[in-house]
N, C-alpha and C positions, 0 to 999 in steps of 0.2 A: 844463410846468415843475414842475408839485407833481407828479406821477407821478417828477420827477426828486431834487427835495427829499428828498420820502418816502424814494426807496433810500438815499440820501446818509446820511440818518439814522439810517437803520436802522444802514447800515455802522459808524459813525461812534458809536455808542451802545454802552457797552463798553471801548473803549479805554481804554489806559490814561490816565492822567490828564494826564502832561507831556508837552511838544513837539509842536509844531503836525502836520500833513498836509500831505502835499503831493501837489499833482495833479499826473499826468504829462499834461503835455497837447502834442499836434502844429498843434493851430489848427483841426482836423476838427472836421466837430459834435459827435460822441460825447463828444471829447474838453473842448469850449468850454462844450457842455449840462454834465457833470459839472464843471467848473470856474466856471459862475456858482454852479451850484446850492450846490458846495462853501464857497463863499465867503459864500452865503446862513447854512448850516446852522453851518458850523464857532463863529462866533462867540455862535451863541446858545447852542449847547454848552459855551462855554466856552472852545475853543481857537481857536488860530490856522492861517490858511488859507495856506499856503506854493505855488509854485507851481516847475514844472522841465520847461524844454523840453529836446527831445536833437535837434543836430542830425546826422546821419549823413554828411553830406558827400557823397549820391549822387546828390543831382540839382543843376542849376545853382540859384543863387539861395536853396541852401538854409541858407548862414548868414545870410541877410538877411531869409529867413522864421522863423527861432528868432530873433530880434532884435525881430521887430515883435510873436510871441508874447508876448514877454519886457517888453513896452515896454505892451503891453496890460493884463497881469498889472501891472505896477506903476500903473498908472494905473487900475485896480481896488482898489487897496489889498492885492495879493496880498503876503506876509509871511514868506519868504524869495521870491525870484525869481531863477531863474537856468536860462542858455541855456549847455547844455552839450557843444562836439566832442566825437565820437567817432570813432574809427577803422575802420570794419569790412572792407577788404580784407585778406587773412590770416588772415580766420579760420576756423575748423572747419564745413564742413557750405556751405550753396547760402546763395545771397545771402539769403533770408527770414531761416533764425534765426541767421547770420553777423550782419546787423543787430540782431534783437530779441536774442541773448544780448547785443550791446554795449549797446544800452537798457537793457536791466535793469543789466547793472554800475554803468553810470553813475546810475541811478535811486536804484542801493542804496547806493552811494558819497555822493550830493547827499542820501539819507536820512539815512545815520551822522553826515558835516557837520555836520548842524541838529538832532540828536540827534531826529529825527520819529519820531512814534508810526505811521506808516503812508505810504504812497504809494498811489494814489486810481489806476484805468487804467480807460477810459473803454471797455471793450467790452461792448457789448452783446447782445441775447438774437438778433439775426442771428450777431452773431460766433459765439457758442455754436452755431448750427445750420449754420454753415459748417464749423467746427471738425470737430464729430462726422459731419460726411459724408467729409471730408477722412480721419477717420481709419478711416472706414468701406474709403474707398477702398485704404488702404492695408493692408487687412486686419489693422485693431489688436483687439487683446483687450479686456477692459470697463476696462481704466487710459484707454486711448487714447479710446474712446467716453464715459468720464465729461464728455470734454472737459476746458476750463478752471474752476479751482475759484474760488469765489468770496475765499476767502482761501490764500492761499502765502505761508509765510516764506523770505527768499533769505538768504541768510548773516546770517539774523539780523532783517532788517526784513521786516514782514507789507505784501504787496501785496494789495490788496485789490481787488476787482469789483464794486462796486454798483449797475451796470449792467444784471446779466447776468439779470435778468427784466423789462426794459425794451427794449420794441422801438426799433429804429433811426430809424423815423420821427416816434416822440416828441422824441430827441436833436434830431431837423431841426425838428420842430413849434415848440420849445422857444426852438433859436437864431432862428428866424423871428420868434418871437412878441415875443422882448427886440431886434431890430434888426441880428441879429449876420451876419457874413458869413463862413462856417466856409472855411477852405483846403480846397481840393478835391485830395489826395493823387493826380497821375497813376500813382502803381505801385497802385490801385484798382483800376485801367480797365487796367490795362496787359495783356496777354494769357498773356504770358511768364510768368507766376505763376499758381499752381494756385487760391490761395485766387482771385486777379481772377476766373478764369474760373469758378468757384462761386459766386459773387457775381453777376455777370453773367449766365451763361447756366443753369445747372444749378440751383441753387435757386428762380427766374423759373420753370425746367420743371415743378419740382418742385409750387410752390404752381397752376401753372395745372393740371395734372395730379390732385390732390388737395385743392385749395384752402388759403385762405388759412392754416388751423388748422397744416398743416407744420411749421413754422416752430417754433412755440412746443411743437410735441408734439417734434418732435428737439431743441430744452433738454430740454424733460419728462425726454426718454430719459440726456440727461446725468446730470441729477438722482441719478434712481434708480439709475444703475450706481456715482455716483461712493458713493452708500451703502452697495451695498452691496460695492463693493469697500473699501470702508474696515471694513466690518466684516470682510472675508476677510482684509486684510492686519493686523488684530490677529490672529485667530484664528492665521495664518500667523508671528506675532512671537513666538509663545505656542511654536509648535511647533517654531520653530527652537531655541530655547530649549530645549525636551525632546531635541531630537536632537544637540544638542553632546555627545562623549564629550571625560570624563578626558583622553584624553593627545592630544587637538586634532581636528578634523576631526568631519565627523557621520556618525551613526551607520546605516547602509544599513535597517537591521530598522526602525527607526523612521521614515524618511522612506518606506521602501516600506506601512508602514500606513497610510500620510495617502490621503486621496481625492486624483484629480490635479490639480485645482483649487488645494488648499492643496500639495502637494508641490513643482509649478509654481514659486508663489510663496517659498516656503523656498527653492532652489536660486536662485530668482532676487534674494532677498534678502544672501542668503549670497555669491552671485561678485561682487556689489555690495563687499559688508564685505570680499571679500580684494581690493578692489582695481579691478575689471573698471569699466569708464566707464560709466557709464549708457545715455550716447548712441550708443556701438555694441554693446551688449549688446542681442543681437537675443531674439529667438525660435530660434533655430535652434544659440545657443550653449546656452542653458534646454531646449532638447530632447535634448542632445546629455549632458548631465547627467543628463538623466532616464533617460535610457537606460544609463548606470553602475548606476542602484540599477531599472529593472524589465526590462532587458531584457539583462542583465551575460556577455557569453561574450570576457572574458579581453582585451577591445578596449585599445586605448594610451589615455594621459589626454586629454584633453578641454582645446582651448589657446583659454583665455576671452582677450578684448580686451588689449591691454600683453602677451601675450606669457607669460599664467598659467596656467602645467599643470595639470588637478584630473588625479585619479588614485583610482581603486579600489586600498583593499588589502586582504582580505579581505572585512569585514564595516562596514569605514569607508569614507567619502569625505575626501579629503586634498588638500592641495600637495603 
């Protein structure tokens, strides 16, 4: 429970001065350990300790389980409380982040409400090392293997990770040690889901395979990429900057100087700003661009995400 304190505080030290926190919490231990602890740290800090279930509507019983979340939380002295439906059939993408983009809505929505300095999300340094295999698998670049950052702002409200150098069996040690009975999530265990099946069987392989230390060196590995990808992607904010010309579009002479590293990122920064969605903007639309300014014999435009032509004309890249 102090190994959980400690993060909370850490997180929690900084912020601004008004409007409580609020934990997202499911009734998991991750979730219950970061929400006593929260409730611990928030008022000797000063503020107040708010609390917000979501419940997703996908399994039976599940508005009856954000109810007794909810009923817990106030019976704690939690300071806003609130059990919030969501919607997630219809939306973009496979059942995982079809749910988590309606979580986070709702998250940052029940934020602005209570004017909160933050929402609290209870993952921990497993989830990190599930995460970064997951993206391993999918053969992501060092954005995808930074993993989850410890802090992200969503339209405005910072979500925070205080978790995420806290192993998962502390969260259980934690709820064990105060008397608590965390909900046991069956889409966990469930098979049907990539992350289940990393959690279950692939990272078990992994630590028996290389011992226990895994775990916490794939965070390590998040660490260090999400660094230095944050350093590439100023150096890349700098350089898109240089290659904007006068009369719109950038500039082929200038983008073909960049190492491809930083090039990459400029083209992939730039189909962002005319528009391209984030989440289908592959790799393979970013190569396809690339290949306008290093590999150029006269090809047609390049039709990023929404249906948006870039185009070579002479010595620019354009719409």
């Amino acid at each position: 429970m102090a190994a959980v304190r400690l993060a909370v505080r850490r997180a929690l030290t900084g912020l601004p001065d008004a409007g409580p926190v609020l934990v997202a919490c499911s009734g998991g231990a991750d979730s219950l350990a970061l929400a006593v602890a929260t409730a611990f740290v928030a008022p000797r800090l000063g503020r107040r300790a708010g609390l917000v279930t979501v419940d997703h509507g996908l399994q039976p019983g599940s508005a009856e389980r954000a109810g007794a979340v909810a009923a817990w939380a106030r019976e704690q002295g939690f300071d806003p409380v609130e059990a919030v439906p969501v919607r997630v059939p219809g939306r973009p993408g496979g059942p995982e982040a079809a749910a988590r983009a309606a979580r986070y809505e709702a998250l940052a929505d029940a934020a602005r409400r209570h004017d909160a300095a933050a929402v609290l999300l209870g993952h921990t340094r497993d989830d990190q090392a599930e995460t970064v295999l997951l993206a391993l698998a999918r053969g992501a670049g060092p954005r995808g293997l930074s993993g989850m950052p410890p802090r992200r702002d969503l339209a405005g409200v910072p979500l925070l990770r205080p978790l995420l150098d806290v192993p998962r069996e502390e969260t259980r040690a934690a709820c064990a040690a105060l008397g608590l009975r965390p909900w046991q999530d069956p889409h966990n265990t469930d098979p049907a889901y990539a992350r289940s099946r990393v959690r279950a069987d692939l990272l078990p392989a992994l630590v028996d395979a290389l011992g226990p230390g895994v775990v916490a060196n794939l965070a390590r590995t998040a660490r260090l990429l999400a660094a230095d990808t944050a350093a590439l992607d100023d150096l890349a904010d700098a350089a898109l900057a240089d290659a904007r010309c006068a009369e719109g579009g950038l500039s082929v002479d200038a983008l073909a100087a960049l190492p491809a590293a930083l090039r990459t990122r400029v083209l992939h920064a730039w189909a962002r700003e005319l528009g391209a969605a984030p989440a289908a903007l592959s790799q393979r639309h970013v190569a396809a661009l690339d290949a306008l300014v290093t590999d150029w014999h006269g090809q047609g435009p390049v039709h990023l995400p929404g249906g948006l032509p870039v185009r070579r004309r002479a010595d620019r890249l354009t719409r």
